[in-house]
N, C-alpha and C positions, 0 to 999 in steps of 0.2 A: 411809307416805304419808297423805295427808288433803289431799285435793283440795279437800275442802267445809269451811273455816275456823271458820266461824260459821254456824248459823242464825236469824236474825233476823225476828219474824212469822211463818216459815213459808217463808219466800226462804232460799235458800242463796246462800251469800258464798264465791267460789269463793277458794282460797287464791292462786292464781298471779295473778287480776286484782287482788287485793287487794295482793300484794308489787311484782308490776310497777308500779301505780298509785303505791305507794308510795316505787318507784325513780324515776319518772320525778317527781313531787314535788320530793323531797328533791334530786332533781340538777336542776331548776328552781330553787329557794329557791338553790343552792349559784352556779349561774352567774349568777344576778341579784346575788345580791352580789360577785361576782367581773367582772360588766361595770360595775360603779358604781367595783369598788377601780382599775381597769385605764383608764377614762376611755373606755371604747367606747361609752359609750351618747349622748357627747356629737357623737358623728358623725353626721349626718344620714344615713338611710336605713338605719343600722343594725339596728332594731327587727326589720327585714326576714329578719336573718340566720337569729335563732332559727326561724320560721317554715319558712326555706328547709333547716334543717338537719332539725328534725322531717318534714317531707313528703319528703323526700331519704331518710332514714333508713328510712319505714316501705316507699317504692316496692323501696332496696334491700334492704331485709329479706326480702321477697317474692321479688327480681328470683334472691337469692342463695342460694335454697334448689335453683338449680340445678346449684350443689356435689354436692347430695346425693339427686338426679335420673336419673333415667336420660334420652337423649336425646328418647325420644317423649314425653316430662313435659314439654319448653320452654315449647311454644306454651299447653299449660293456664297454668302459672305466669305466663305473658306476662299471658292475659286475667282472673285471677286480679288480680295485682295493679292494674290499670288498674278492675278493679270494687269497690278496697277491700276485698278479703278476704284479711284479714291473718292468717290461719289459718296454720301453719304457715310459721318466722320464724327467718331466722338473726340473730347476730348479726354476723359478719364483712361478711356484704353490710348489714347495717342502717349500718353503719359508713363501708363504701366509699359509698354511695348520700348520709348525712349531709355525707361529704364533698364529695362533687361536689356536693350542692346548695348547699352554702353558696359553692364557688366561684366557682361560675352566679350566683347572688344575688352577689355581691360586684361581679361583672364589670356587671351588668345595675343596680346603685343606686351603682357608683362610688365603693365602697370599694376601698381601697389597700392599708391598711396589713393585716396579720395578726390575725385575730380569734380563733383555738383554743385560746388559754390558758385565754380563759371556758371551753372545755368539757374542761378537764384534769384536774380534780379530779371534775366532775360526771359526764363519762363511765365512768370505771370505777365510782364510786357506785352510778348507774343499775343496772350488769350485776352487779355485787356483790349488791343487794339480790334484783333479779329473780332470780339464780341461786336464790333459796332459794324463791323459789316456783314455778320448775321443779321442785325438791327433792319438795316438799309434791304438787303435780299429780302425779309421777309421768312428766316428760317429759323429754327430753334427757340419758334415766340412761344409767350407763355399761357398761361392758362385764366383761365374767362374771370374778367370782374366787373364790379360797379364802381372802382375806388376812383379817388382822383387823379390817377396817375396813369389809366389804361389808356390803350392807345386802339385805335378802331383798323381791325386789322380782317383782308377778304380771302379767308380762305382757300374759296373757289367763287367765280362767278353770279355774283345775287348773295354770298355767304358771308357777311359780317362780322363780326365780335369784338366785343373791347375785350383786350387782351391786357398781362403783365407785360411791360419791355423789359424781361428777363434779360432780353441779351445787353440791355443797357444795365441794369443793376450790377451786372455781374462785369461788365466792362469798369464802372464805375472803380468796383472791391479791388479787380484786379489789379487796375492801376494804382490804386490806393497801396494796396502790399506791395507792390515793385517799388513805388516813391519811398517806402518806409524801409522796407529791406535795404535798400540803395544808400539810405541817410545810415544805417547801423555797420555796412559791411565794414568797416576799417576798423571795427571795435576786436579784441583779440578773442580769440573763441573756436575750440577746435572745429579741427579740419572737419568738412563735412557739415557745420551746425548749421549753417545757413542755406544749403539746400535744402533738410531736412522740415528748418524751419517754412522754407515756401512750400511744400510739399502739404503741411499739414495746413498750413495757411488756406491754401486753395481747396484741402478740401472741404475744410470747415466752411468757407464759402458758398460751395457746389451744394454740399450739406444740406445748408440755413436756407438755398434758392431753390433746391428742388419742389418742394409744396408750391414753388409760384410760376413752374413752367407747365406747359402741358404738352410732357412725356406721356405714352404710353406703357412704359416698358413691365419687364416681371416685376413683382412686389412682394414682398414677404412680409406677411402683418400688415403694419399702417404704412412700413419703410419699402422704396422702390430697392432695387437691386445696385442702382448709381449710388444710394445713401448710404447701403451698406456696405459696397468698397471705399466709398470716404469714411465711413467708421472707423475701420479697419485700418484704410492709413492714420489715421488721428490717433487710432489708440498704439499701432506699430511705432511708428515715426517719434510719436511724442512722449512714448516709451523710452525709445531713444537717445532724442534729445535730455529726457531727466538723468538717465545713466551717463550720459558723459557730463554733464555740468554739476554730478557728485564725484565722478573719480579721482 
């Protein structure tokens, strides 16, 4: 781990603000050229979207760390996020929360048409890069093995474990989906199929990795509560997508 990237003057450069920073960048840079190739920005009130998906994104990043809560946590997390402290952050609620904002904003400046292709390539990017500075920090590690791939990881002081690098597997996928979405987008294919497509993309991901982090959160059966809102988009989403690619 190395939480502290760089020191510069005498300031420590934390690694994870550093990667996240750099996630959220490079999938800015990525959908500004992707709302210029797509002809959205010629819509009035558009500009609006990005705005409404950022502020959407960080309330449910907050909202959604109720996954992984016990029920007397709600009400902290409620005033938590309403005070802007974005400390401790999923990303499946940062996702759901992006989404309804942009929906809200859409309905409220009187956009129509579908606007998530812009963020099809950029959202896995985002969680791709940020995953490695989870990595680096030390946070969202996974859960205990023997395999060859664990990484020896301290808790707390004197507290050991070879751990999954969850956050790198899943950095891996994610960039992986971005590189691939990124080689397809120019293929013709209605509006909307390609954010759809990363939507189920990621959670099928999130899915397939949750058995190799070590979450605590609610469970239902053998499935955590994260597994079953990516169900849910998988079978919603990819729903979906089959209904438009027979109409």
């Amino acid at each position: 781990m190395r939480p502290v990237l760089v020191t510069i003057f005498g300031l420590p450069i934390p690694s994870y603000a550093v990667f996240v920073g750099l996630g959220i960048a490079l999938a800015a840079a990525v959908r500004r050229r992707e709302v210029a190739r797509l002809g959205y920005d010629r819509t009035p009130g558009h500009a609006v979207i990005g705005f409404a998906a950022l502020f959407g994104g960080l309330f449910g990043s907050k909202l959604g760390m109720a996954l992984f809560v016990p029920p007397a946590e709600l009400l902290r997390l409620g005033y938590a996020a309403l005070a802007f402290d974005f400390t401790g952050k999923t990303v499946v609620g940062g996702i759901a929360g992006g989404y309804l904002g942009v929906e809200l904003a859409k309905k409220l400046v009187g956009v129509r048409h579908s606007t998530g292709d812009a963020f099809a390539v950029a959202l896995p990017l985002a969680q791709g890069v940020g995953r490695i500075g989870c990595f680096l920090h030390g946070c969202c590690e996974g859960a205990v093995t023997s395999g060859p791939f664990g990484v020896a990881v301290a808790s707390s002081p004197g507290d050991i474990a070879t751990r999954h690098p969850a956050q790198l597997y899943e950095a891996a996928l994610d960039l992986g989906l971005a590189a691939w979405i990124w080689s397809v987008r120019a293929r013709p294919r209605p509006s909307g199929h390609l954010f759809r497509t990363a939507l189920v993309g990621y959670a099928a991901i999130r899915f397939a990795l949750e058995p190799l982090r070590g979450d605590t959160g609610w469970h239902v059966g053998p499935f955590t509560a994260v597994q079953l809102a990516c169900a849910l988009a998988i079978v919603g989403f990819g729903a979906s997508l089959l209904r438009r690619r027979t109409d």
